[in-house]
mmCIF file of the N, C-alpha and C atoms, coordinates in Angstrom:
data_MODEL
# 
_entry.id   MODEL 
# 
loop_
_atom_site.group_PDB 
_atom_site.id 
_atom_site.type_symbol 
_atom_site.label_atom_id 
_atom_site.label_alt_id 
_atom_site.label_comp_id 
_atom_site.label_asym_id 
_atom_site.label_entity_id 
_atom_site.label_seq_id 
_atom_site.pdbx_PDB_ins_code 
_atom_site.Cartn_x 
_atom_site.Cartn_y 
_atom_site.Cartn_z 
_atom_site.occupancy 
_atom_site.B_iso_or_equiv 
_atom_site.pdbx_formal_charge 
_atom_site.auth_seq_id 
_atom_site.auth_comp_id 
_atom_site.auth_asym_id 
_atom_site.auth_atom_id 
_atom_site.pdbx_PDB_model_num 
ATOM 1   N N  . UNK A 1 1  ? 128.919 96.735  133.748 1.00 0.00 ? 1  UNK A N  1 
ATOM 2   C CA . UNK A 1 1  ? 127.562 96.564  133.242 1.00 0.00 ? 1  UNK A CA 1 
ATOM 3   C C  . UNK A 1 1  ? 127.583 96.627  131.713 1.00 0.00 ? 1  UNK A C  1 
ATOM 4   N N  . UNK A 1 2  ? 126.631 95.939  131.040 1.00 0.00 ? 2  UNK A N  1 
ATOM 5   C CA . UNK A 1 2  ? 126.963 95.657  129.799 1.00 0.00 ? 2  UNK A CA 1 
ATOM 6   C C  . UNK A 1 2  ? 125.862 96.146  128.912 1.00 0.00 ? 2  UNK A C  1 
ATOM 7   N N  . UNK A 1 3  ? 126.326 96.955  128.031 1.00 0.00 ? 3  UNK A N  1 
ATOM 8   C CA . UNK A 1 3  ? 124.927 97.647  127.170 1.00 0.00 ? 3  UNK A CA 1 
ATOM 9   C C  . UNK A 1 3  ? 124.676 97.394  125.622 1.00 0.00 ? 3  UNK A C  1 
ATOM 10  N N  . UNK A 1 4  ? 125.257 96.181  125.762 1.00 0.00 ? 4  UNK A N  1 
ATOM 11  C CA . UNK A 1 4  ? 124.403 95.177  124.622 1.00 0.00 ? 4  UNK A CA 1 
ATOM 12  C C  . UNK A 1 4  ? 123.455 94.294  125.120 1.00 0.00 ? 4  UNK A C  1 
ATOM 13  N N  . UNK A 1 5  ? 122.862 94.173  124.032 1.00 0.00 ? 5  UNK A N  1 
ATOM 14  C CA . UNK A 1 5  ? 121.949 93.051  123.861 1.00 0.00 ? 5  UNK A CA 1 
ATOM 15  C C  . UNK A 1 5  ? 121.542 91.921  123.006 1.00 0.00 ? 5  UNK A C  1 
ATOM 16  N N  . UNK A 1 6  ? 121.869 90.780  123.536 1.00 0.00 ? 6  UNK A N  1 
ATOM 17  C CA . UNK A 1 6  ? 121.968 89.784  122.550 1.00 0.00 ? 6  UNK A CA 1 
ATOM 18  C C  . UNK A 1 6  ? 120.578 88.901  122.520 1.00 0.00 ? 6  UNK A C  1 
ATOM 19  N N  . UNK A 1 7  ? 120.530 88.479  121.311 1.00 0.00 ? 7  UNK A N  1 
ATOM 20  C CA . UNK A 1 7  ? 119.373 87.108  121.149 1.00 0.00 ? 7  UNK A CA 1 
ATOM 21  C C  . UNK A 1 7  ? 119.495 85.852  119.969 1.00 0.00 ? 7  UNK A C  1 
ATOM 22  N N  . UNK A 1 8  ? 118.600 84.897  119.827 1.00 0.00 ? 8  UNK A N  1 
ATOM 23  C CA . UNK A 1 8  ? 119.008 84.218  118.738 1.00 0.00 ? 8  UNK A CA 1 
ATOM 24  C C  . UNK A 1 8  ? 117.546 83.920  117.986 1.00 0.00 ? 8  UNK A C  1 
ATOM 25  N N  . UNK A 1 9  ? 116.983 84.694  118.536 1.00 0.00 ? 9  UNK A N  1 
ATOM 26  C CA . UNK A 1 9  ? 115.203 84.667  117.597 1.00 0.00 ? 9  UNK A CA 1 
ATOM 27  C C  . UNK A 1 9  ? 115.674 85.704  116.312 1.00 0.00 ? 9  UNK A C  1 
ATOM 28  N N  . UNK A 1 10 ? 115.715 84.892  115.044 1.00 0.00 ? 10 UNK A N  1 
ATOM 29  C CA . UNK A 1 10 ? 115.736 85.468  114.086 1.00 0.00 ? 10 UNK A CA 1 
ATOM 30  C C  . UNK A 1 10 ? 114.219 86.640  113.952 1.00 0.00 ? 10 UNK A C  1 
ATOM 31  N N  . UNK A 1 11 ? 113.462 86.507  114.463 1.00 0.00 ? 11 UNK A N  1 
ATOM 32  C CA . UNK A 1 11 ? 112.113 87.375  114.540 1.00 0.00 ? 11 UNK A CA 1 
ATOM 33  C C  . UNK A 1 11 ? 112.512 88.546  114.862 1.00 0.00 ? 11 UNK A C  1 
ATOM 34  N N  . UNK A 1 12 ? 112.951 88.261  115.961 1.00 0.00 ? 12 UNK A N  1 
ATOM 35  C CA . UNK A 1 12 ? 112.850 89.242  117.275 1.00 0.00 ? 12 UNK A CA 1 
ATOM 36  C C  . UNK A 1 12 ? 114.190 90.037  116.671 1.00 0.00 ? 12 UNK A C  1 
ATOM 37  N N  . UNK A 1 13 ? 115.116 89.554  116.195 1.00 0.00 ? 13 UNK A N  1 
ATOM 38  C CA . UNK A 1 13 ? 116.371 90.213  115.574 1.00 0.00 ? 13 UNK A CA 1 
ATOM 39  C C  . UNK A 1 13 ? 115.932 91.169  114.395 1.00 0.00 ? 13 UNK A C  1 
ATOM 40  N N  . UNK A 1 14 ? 114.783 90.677  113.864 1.00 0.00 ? 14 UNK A N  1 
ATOM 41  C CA . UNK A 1 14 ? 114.277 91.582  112.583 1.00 0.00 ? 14 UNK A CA 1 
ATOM 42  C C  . UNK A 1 14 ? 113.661 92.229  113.078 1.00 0.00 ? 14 UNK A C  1 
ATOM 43  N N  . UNK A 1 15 ? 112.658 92.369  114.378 1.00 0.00 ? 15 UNK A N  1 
ATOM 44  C CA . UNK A 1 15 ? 111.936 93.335  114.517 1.00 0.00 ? 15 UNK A CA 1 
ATOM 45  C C  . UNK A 1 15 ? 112.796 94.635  114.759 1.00 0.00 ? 15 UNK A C  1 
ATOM 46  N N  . UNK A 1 16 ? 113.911 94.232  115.746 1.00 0.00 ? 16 UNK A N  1 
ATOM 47  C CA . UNK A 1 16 ? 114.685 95.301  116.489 1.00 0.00 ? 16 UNK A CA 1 
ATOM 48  C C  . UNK A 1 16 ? 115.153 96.527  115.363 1.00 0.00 ? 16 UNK A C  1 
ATOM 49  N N  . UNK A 1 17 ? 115.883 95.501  114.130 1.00 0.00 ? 17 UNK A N  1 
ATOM 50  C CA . UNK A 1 17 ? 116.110 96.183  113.109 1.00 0.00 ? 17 UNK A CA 1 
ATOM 51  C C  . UNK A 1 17 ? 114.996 97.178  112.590 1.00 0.00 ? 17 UNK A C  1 
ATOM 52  N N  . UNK A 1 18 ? 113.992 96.881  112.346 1.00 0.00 ? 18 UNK A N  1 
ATOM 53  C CA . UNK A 1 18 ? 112.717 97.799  111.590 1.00 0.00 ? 18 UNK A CA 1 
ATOM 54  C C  . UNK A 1 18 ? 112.813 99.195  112.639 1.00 0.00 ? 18 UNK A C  1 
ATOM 55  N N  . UNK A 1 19 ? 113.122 98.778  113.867 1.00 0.00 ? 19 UNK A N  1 
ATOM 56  C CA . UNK A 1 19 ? 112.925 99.758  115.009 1.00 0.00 ? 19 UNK A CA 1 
ATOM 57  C C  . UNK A 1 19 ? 113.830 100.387 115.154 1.00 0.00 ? 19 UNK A C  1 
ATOM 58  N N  . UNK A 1 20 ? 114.827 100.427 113.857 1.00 0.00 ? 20 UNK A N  1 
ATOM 59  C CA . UNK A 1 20 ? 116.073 101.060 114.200 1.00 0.00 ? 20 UNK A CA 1 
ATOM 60  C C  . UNK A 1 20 ? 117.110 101.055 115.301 1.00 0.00 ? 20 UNK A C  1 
ATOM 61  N N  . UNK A 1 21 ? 116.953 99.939  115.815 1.00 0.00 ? 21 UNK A N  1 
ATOM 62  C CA . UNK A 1 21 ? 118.107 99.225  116.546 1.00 0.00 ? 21 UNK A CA 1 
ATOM 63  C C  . UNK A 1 21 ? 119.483 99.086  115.537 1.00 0.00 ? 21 UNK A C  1 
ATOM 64  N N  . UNK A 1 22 ? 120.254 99.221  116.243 1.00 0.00 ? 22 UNK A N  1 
ATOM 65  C CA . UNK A 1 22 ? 122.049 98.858  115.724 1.00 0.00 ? 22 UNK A CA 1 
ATOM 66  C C  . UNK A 1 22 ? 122.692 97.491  116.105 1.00 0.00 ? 22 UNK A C  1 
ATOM 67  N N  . UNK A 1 23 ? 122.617 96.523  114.861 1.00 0.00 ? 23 UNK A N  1 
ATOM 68  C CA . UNK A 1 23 ? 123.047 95.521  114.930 1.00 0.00 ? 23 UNK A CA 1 
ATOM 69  C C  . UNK A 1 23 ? 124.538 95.454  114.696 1.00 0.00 ? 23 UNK A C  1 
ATOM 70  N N  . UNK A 1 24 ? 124.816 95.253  115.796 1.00 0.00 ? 24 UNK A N  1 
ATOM 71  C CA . UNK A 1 24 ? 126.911 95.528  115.765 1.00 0.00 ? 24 UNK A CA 1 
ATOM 72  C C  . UNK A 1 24 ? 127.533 94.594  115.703 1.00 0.00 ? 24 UNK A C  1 
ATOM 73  N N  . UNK A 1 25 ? 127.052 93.132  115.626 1.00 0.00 ? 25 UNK A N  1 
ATOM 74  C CA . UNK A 1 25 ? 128.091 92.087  115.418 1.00 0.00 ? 25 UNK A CA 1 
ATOM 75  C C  . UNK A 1 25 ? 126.717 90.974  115.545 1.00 0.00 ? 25 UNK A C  1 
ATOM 76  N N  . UNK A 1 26 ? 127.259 89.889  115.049 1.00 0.00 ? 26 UNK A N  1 
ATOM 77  C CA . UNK A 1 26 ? 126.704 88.158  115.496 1.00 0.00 ? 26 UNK A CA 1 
ATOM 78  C C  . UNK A 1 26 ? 127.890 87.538  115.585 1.00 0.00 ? 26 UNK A C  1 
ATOM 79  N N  . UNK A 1 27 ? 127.793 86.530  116.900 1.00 0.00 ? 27 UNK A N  1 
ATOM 80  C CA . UNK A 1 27 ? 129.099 85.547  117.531 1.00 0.00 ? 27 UNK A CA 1 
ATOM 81  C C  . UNK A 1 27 ? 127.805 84.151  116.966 1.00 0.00 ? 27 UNK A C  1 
ATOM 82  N N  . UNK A 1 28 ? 128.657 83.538  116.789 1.00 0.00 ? 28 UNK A N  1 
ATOM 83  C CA . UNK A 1 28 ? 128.546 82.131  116.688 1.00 0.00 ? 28 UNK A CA 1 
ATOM 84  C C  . UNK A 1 28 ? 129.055 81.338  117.582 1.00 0.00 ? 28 UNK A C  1 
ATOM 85  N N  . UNK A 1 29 ? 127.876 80.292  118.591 1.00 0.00 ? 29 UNK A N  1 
ATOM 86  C CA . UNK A 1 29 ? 128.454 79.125  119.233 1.00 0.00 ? 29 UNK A CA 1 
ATOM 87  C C  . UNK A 1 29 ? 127.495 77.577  118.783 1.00 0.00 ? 29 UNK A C  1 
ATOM 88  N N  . UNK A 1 30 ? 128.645 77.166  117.941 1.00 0.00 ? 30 UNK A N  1 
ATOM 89  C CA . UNK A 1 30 ? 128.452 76.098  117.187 1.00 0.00 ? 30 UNK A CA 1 
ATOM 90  C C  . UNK A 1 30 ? 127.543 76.749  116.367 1.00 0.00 ? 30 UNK A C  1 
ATOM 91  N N  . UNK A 1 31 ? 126.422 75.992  116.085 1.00 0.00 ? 31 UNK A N  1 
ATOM 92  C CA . UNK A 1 31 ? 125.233 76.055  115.200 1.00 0.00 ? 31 UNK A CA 1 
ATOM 93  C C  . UNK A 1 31 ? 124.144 77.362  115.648 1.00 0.00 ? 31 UNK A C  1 
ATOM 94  N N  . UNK A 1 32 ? 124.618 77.902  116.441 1.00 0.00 ? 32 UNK A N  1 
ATOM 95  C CA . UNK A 1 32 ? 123.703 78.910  117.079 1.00 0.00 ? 32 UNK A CA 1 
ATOM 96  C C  . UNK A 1 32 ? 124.601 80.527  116.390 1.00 0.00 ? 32 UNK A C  1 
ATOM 97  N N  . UNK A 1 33 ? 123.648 81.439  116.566 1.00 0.00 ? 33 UNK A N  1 
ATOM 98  C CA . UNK A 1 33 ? 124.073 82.285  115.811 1.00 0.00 ? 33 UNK A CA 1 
ATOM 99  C C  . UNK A 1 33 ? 123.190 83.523  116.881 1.00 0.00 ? 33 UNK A C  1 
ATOM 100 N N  . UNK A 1 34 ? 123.950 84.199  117.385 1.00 0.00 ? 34 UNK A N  1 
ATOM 101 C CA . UNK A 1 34 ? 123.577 85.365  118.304 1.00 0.00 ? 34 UNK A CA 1 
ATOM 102 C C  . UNK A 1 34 ? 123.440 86.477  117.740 1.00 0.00 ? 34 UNK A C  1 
ATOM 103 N N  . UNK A 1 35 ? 122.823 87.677  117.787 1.00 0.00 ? 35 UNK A N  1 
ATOM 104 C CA . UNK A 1 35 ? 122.632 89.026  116.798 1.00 0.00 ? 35 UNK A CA 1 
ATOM 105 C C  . UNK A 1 35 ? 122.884 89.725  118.053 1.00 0.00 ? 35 UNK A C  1 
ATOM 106 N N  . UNK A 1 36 ? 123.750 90.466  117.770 1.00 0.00 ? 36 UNK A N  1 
ATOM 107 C CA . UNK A 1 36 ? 123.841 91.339  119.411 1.00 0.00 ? 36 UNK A CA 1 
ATOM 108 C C  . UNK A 1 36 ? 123.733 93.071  118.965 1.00 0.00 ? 36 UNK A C  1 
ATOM 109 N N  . UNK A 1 37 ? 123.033 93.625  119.943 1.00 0.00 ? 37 UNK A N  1 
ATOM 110 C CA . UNK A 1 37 ? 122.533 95.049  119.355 1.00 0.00 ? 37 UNK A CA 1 
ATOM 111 C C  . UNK A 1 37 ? 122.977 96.155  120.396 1.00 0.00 ? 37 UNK A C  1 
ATOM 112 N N  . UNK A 1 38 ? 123.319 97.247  120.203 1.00 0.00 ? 38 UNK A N  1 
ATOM 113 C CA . UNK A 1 38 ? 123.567 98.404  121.119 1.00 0.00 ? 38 UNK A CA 1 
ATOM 114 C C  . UNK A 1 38 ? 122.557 98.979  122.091 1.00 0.00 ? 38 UNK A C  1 
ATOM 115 N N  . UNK A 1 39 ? 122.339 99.608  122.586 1.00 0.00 ? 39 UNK A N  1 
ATOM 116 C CA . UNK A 1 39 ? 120.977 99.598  123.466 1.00 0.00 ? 39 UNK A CA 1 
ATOM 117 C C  . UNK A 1 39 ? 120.346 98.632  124.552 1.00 0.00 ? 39 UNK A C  1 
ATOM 118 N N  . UNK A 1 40 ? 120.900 98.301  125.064 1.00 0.00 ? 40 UNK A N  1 
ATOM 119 C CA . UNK A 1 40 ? 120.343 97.178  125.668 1.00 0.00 ? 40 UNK A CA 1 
ATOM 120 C C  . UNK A 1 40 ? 118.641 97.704  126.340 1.00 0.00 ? 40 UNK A C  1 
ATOM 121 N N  . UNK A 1 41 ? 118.782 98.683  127.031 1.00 0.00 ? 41 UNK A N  1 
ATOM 122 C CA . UNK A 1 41 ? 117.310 99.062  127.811 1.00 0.00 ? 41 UNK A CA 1 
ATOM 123 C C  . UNK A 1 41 ? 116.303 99.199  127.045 1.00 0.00 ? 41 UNK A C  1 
ATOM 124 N N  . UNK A 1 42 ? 116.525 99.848  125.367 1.00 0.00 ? 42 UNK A N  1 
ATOM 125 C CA . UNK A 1 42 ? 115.763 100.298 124.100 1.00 0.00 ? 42 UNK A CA 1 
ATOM 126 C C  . UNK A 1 42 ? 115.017 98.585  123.961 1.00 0.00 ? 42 UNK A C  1 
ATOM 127 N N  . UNK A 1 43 ? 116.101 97.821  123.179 1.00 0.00 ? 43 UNK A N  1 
ATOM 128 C CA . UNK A 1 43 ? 115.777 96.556  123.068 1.00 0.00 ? 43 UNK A CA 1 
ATOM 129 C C  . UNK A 1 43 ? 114.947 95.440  123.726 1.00 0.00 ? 43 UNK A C  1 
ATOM 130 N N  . UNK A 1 44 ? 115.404 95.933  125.113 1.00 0.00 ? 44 UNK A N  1 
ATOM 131 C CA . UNK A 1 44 ? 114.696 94.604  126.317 1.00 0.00 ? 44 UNK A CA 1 
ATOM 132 C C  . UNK A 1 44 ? 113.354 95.270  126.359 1.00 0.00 ? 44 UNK A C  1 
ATOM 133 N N  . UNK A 1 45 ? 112.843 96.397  126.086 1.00 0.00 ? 45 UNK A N  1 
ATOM 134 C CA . UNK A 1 45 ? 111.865 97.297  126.267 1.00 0.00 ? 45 UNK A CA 1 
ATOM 135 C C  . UNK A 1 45 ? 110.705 96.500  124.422 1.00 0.00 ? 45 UNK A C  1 
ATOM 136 N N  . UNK A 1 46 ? 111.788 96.757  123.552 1.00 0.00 ? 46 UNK A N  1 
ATOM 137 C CA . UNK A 1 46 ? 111.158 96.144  122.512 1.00 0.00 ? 46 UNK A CA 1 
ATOM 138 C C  . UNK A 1 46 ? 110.826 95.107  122.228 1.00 0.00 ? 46 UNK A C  1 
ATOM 139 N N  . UNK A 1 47 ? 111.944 94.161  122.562 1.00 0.00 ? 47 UNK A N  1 
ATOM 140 C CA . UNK A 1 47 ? 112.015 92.422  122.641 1.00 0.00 ? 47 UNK A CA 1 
ATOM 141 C C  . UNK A 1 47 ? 110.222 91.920  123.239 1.00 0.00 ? 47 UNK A C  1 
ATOM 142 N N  . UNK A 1 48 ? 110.188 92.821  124.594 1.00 0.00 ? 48 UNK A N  1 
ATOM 143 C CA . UNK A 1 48 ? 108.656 92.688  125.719 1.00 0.00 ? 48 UNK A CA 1 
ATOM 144 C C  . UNK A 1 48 ? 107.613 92.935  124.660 1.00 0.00 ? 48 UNK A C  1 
ATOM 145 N N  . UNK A 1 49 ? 107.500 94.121  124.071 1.00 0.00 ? 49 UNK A N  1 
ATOM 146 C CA . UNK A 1 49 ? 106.604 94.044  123.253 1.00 0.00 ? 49 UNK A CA 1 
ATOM 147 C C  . UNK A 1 49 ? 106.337 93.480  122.036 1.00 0.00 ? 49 UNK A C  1 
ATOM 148 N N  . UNK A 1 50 ? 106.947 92.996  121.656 1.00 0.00 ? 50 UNK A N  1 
ATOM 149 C CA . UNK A 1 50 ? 107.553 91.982  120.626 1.00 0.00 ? 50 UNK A CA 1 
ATOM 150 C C  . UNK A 1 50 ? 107.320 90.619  120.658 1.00 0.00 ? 50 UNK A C  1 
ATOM 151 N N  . UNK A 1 51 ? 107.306 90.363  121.825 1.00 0.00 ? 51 UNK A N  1 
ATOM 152 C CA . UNK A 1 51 ? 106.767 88.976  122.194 1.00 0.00 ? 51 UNK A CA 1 
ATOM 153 C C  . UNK A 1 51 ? 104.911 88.768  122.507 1.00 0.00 ? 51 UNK A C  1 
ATOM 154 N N  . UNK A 1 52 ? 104.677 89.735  123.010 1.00 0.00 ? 52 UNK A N  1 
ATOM 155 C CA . UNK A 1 52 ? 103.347 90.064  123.790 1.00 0.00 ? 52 UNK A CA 1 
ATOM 156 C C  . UNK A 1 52 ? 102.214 90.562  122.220 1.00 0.00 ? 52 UNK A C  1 
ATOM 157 N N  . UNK A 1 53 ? 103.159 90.564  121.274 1.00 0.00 ? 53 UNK A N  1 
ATOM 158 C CA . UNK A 1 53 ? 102.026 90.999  120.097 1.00 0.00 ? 53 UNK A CA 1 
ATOM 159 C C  . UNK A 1 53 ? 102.103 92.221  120.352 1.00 0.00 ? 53 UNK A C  1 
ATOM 160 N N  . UNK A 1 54 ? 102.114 93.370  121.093 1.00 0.00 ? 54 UNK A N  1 
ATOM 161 C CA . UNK A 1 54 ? 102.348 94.518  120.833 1.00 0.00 ? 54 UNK A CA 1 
ATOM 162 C C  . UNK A 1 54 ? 103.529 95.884  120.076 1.00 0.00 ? 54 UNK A C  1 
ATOM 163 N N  . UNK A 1 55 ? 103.993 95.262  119.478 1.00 0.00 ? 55 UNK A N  1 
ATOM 164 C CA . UNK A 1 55 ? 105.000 95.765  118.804 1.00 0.00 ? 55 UNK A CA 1 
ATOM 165 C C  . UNK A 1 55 ? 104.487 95.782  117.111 1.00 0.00 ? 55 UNK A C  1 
ATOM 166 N N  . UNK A 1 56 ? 104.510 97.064  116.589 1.00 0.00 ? 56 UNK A N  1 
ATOM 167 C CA . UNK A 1 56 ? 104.029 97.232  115.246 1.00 0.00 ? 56 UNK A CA 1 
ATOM 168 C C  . UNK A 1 56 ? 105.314 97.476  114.280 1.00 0.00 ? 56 UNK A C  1 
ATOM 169 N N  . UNK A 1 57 ? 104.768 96.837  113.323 1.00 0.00 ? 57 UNK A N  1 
ATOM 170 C CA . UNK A 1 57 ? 106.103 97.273  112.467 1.00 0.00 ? 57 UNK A CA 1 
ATOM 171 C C  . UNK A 1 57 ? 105.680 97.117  110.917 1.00 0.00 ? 57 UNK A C  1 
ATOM 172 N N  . UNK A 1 58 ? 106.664 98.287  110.114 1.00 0.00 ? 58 UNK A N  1 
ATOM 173 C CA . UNK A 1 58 ? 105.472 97.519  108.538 1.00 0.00 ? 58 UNK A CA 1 
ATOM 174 C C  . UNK A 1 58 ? 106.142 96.365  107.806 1.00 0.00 ? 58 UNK A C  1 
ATOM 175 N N  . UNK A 1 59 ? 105.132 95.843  107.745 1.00 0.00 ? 59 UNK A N  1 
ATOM 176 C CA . UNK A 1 59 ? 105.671 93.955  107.062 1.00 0.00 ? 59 UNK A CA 1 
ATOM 177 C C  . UNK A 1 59 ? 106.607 93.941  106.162 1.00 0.00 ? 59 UNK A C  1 
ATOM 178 N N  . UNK A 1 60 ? 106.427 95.023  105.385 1.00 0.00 ? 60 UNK A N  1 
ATOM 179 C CA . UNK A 1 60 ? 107.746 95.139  103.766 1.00 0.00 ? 60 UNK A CA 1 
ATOM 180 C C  . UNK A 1 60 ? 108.730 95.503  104.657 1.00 0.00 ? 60 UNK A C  1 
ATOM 181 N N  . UNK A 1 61 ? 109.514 95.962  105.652 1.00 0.00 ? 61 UNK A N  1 
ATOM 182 C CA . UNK A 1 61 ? 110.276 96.377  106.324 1.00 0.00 ? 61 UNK A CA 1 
ATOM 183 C C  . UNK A 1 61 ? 110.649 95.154  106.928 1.00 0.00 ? 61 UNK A C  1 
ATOM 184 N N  . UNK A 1 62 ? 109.986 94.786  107.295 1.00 0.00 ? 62 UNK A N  1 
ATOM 185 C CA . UNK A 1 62 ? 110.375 93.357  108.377 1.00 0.00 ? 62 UNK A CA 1 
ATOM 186 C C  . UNK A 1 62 ? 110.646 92.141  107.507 1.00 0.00 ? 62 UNK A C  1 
ATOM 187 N N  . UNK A 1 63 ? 110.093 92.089  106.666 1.00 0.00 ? 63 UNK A N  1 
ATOM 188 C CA . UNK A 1 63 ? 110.904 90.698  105.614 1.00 0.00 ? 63 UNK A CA 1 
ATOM 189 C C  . UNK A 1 63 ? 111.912 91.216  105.035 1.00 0.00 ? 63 UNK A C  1 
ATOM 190 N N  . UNK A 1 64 ? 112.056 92.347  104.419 1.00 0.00 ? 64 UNK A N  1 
ATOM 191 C CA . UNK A 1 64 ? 113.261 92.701  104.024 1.00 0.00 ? 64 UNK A CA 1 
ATOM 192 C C  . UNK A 1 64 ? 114.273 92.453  104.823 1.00 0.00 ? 64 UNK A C  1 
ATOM 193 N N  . UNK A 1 65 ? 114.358 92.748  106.534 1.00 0.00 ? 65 UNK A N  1 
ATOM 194 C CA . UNK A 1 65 ? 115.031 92.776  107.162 1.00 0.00 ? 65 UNK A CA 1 
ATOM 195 C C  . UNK A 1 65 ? 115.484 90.557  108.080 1.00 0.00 ? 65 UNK A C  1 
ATOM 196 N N  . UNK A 1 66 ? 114.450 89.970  107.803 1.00 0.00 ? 66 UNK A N  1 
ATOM 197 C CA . UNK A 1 66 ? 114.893 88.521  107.680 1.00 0.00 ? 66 UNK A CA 1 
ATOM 198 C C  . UNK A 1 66 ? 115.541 88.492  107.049 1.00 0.00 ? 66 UNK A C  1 
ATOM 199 N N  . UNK A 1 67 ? 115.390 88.821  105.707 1.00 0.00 ? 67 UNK A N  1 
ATOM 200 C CA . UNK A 1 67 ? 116.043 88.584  104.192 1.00 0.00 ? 67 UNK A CA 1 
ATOM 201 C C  . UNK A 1 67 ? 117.900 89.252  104.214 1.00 0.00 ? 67 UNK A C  1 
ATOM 202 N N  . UNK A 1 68 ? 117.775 89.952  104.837 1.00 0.00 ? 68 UNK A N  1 
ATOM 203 C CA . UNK A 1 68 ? 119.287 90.301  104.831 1.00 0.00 ? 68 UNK A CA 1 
ATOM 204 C C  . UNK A 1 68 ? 120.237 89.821  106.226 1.00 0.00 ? 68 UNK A C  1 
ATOM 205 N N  . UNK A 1 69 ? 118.981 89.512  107.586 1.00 0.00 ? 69 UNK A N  1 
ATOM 206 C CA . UNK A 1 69 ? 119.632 88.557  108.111 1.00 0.00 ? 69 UNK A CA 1 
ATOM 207 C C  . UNK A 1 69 ? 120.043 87.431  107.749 1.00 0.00 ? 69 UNK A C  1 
ATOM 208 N N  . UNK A 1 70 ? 118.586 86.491  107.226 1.00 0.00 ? 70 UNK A N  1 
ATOM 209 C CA . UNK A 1 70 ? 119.641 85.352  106.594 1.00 0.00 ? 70 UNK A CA 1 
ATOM 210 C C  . UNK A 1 70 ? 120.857 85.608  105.590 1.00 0.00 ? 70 UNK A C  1 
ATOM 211 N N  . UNK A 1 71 ? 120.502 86.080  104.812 1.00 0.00 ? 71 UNK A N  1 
ATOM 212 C CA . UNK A 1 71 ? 121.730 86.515  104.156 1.00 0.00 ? 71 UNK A CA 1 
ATOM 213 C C  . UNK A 1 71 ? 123.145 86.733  104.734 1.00 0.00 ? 71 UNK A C  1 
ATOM 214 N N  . UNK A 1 72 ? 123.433 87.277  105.761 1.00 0.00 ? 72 UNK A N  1 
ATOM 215 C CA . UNK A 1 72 ? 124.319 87.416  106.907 1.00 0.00 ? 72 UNK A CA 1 
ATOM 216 C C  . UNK A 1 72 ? 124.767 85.882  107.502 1.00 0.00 ? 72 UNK A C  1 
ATOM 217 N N  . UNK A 1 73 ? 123.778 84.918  107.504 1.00 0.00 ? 73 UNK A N  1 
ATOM 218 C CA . UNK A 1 73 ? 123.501 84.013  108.615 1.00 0.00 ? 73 UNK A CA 1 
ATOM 219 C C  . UNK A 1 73 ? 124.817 83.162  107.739 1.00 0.00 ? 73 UNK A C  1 
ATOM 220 N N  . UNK A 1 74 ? 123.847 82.795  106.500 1.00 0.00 ? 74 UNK A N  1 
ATOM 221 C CA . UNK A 1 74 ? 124.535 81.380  105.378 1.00 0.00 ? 74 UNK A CA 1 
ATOM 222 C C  . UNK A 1 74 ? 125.846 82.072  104.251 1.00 0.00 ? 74 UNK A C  1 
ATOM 223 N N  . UNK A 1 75 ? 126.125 83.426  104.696 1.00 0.00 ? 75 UNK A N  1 
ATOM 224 C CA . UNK A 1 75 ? 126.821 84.189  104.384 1.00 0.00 ? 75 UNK A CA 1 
ATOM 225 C C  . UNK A 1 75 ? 128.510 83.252  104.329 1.00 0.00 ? 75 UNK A C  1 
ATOM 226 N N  . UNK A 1 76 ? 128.894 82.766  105.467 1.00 0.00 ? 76 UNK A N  1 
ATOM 227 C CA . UNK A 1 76 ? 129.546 83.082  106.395 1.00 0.00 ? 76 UNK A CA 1 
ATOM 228 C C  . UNK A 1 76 ? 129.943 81.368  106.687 1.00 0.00 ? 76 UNK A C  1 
# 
């Protein structure tokens, strides 16, 4: 059983971060770019609310945290 969690919504990758999720690696297939995080139950729990509009987070936190994903992304 596997207790990561992966995605490729740059959003949803920044929210996790604000939420103090642990981003432990991104794999690349082709042009796609995966963010994979520790926690899997934490995450799939956040990802839900995250999608549904219920997930709060403060905005200076959350662009910062695009901002150093992309950075990561075109890094590379």
């Amino acid at each position: 059983m596997t207790t990561e969690y992966s995605t490729k919504d740059l959003g949803e990758a920044g929210a996790l971060i604000v939420k103090k999720q642990k981003l432990i690696r991104m794999d690349r297939e082709g042009k796609t770019c995966w963010f994979v995080f520790e926690n899997k139950e934490e995450c799939e729990k956040l990802s839900s609310d995250f999608f549904f509009g219920e997930l709060q987070v403060n905005a200076r936190e959350y662009y910062e945290a695009l901002g150093r994903l992309k950075n990561r992304i075109f890094s590379t």
